[in-house]
C-alpha positions as CSV (number, residue, x, y, z in Angstrom):
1,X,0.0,0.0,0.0
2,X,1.5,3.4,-1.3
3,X,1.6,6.0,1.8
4,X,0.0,9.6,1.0
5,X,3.2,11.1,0.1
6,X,4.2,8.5,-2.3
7,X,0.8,8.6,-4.1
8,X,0.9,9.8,-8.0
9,X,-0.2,13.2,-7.1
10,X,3.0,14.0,-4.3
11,X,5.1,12.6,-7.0
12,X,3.7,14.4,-9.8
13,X,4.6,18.0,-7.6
14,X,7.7,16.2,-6.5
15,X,8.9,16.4,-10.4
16,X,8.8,12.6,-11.5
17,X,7.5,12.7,-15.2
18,X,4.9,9.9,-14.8
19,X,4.4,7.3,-17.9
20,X,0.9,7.0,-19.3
21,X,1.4,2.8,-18.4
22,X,2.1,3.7,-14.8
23,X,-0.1,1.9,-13.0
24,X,-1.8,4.9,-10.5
25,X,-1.8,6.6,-13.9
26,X,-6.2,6.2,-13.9
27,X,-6.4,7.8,-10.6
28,X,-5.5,11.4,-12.4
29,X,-8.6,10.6,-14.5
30,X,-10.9,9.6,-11.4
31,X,-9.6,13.0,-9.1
32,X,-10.3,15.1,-12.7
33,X,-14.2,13.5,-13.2
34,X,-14.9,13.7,-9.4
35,X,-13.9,17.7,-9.6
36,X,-15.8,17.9,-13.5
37,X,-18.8,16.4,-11.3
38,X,-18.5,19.5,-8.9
39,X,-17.7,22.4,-11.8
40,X,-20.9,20.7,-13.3
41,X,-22.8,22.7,-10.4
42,X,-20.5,25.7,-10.3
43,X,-20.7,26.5,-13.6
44,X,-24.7,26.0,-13.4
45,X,-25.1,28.6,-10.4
46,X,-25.7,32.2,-10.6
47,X,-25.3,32.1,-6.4
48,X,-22.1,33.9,-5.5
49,X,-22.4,32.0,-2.3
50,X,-23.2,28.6,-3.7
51,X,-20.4,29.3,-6.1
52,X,-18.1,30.2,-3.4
53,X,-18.8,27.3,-1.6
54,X,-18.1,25.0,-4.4
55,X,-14.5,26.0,-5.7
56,X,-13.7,25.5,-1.8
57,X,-14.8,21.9,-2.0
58,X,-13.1,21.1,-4.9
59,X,-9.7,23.4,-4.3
60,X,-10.3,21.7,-0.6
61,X,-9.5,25.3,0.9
62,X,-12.1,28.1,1.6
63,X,-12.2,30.6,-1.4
64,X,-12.6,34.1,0.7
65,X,-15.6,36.3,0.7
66,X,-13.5,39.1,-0.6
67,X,-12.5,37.0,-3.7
68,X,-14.5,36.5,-6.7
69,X,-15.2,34.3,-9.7
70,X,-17.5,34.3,-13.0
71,X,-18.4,31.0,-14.5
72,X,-17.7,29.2,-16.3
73,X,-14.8,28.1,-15.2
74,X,-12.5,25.0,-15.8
75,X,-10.0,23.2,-13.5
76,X,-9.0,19.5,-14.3
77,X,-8.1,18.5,-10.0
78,X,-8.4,21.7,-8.1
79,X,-6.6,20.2,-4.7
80,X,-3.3,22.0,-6.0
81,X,-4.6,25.4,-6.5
82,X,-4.5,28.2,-3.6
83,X,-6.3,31.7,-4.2
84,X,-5.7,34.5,-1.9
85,X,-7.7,37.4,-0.7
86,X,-9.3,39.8,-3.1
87,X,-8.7,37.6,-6.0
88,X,-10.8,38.0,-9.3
89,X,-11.7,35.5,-11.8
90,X,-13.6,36.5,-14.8
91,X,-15.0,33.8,-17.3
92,X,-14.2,30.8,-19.2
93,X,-10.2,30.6,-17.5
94,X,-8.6,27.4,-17.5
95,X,-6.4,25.7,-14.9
96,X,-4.5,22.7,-15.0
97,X,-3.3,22.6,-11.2
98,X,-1.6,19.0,-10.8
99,X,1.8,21.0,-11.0
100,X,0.5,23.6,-8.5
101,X,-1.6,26.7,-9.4
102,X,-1.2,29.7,-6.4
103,X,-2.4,33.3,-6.9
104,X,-1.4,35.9,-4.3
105,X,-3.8,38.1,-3.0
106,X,-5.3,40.9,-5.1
107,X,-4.6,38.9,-8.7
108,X,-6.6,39.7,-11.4
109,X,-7.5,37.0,-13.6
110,X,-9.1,38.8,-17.1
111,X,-11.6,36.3,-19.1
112,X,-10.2,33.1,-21.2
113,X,-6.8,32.9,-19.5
114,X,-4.9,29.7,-19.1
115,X,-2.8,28.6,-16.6
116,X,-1.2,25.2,-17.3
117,X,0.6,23.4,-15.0
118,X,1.0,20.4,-17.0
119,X,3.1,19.1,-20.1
120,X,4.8,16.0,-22.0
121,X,7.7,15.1,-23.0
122,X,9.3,16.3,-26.1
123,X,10.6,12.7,-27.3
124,X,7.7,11.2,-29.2
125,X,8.7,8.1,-27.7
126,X,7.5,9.7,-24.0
127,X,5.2,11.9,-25.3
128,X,2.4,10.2,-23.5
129,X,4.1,10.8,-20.4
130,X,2.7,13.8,-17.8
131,X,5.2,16.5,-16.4
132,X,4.5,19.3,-14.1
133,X,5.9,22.3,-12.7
134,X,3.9,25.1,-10.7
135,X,2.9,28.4,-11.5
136,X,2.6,31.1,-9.4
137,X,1.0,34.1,-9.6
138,X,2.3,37.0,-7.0
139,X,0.1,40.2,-5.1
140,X,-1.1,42.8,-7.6
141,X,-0.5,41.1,-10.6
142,X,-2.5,41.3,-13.7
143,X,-3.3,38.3,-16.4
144,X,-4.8,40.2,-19.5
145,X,-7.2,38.3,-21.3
146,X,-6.9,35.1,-23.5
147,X,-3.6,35.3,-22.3
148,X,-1.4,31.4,-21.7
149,X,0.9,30.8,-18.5
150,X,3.5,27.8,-19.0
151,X,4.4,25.5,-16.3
152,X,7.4,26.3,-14.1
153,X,6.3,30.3,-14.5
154,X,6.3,32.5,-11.3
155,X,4.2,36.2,-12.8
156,X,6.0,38.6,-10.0
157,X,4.2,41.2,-7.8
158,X,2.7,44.3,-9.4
159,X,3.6,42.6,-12.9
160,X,0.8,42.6,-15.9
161,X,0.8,40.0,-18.4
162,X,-0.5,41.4,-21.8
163,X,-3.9,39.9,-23.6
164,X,-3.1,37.4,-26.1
165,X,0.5,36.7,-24.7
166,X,2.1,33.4,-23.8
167,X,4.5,33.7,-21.0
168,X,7.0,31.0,-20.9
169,X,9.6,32.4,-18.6
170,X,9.2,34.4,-15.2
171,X,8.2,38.0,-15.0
172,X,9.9,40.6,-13.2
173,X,8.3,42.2,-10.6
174,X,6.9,45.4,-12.2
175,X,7.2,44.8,-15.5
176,X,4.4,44.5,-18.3
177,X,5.4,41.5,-20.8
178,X,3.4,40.8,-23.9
179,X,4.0,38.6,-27.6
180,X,4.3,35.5,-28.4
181,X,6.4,34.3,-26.3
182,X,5.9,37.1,-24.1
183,X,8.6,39.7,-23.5
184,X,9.0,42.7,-21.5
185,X,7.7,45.5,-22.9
186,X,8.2,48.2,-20.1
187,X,9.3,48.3,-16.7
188,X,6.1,50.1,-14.2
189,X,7.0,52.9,-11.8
């Protein structure tokens, strides 16, 4: 019998690249339909409380009252994600959290942005294969919309990520970055 910290999700966020013929491999699909089964009712309710209450059961951490979020909205495990105080999430974002999705307080999250945790192998022969690496999203900082975090990405405090960009490297604190890949297009005062 596996202990906790040796089940596929601790060594998914301990950096093992885990093989599509591992045999815990299905219990990544059974944690994703279990939190589909919640967003189900999220993404159904006009009720900020009712919505509130959801993305705490499915994150498995109270989502505060000062913090906000506009379905629909699409996470693939949740229990890796941590939202701070006076966070906004506007609609239709994606997040793939089994790498680890945090936003400091006072993020703003614009409509259609991905954050994406997850990724395969470049060797066709592993391609199947699942890596991770978290992303996190410090105070103040600003995801423009339809915008694309990587895995491994840390978006520093104050920082704005421009609308459309895809940011495969970490931003400065106090910088805006935008493009394809994202670079830094000005330093803020």
């Amino acid at each position: 019998m596996l202990k906790q910290e040796d089940d596929i999700f601790s060594r998914l966020r301990n950096g093992e690249t885990i093989r599509f013929d591992d045999p815990e491999y299905p219990s990544l699909r059974e944690a994703s339909f279990a939190t589909r089964a919640l967003l189900l009712q999220l993404n159904r309710s006009a009720d900020p409380d009712e919505i509130r209450e959801l993305l705490s059961r499915i994150t498995g951490k109270e989502f505060d009252r000062c913090s906000a979020i506009f379905p629909p909205f699409h996470i693939n495990f949740g229990k890796h994600t941590t939202i701070g105080k006076n966070v906004f999430i506007n609609f239709d974002c994606v997040f793939l959290d089994f790498g680890g999705i945090t936003l400091d307080d006072g993020v703003f999250i614009a409509p259609k942005v991905s954050l994406l945790t997850e990724g395969h192998p470049v060797s066709s022969c592993d391609r199947h294969s699942l890596t991770v690496a978290p992303i996190h999203i410090k105070r103040n900082a600003w995801i423009g919309a339809n915008a694309t975090i990587l895995q491994g990405v840390t978006i520093g405090e104050n920082a704005i990520v421009a609308a459309g960009a895809v940011v495969t490297k970490d931003v400065l604190d106090n910088t805006i970055v935008g493009g394809i890949p994202a670079k830094t297009i000005r330093t803020l005062s």
